[in-house]
N, C-alpha and C positions, 0 to 999 in steps of 0.2 A: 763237852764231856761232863757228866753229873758227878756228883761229890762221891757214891757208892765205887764209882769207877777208878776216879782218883786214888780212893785209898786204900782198894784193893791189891794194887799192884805193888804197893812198897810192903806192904802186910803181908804179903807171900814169902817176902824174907827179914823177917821179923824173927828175931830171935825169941821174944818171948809175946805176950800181948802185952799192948800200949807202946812196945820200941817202938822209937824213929827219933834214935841217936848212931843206932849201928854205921858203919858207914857201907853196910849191903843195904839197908833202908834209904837210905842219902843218896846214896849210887841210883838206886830205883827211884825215887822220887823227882831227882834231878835229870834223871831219863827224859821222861813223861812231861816234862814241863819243856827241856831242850826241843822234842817232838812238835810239841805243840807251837814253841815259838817257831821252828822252824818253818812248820806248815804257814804260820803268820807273816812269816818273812817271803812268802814266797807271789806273794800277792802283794806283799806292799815291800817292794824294792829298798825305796829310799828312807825307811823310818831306820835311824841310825844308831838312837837311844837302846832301842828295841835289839840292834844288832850287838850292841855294845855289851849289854846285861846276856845276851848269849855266848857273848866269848868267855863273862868271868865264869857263866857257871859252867860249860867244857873245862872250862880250867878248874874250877872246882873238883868237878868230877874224875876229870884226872888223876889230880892230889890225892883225893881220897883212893882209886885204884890204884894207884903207886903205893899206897900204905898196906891197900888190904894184900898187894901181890905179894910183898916183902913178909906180910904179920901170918896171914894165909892163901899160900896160892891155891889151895885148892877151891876154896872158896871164891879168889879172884876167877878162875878160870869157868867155873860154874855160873858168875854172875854174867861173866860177858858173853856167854854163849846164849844162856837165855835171853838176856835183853839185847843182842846183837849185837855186840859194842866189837870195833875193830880192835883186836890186842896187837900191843908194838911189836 
């Protein structure tokens, strides 16, 4: 994935230009990288490290949608719909 591509996708919800503090940018950013390792995970089984740094950032990513459901669900629901994320 080239750099143009990376950064356009958190940039889409971007509150202003240059954010990626919001935690809709976080949430987006942590997507795409989740995505990615996973695709990497899927080929190489046993790299563990690799598995490891994937469970913190789900869990990252979580935290942060637990905050944004509570501060704005509208905004929660709009994020997980687009980026497909399963809501509990």
């Amino acid at each position: 994935m080239e750099i143009k591509e990376k950064r356009q996708a958190p940039a889409s919800f971007a509150r202003k230009d240059g954010d990626t503090g919001s935690p809709e940018v976080q949430v987006a950013s942590l997507t795409q990288r989740i995505n990615e390792i996973s695709v990497h995970l899927k080929s190489h089984s046993k790299d563990n490290s690799t598995r490891r740094g994937l469970i913190a950032m789900v869990n990252r990513r979580r935290r942060l949608l637990s905050y944004l459901s509570k501060e704005d669900h509208d905004k929660y629901l709009k994020i997980t719909e687009q980026l497909g994320i399963r809501r509990k």
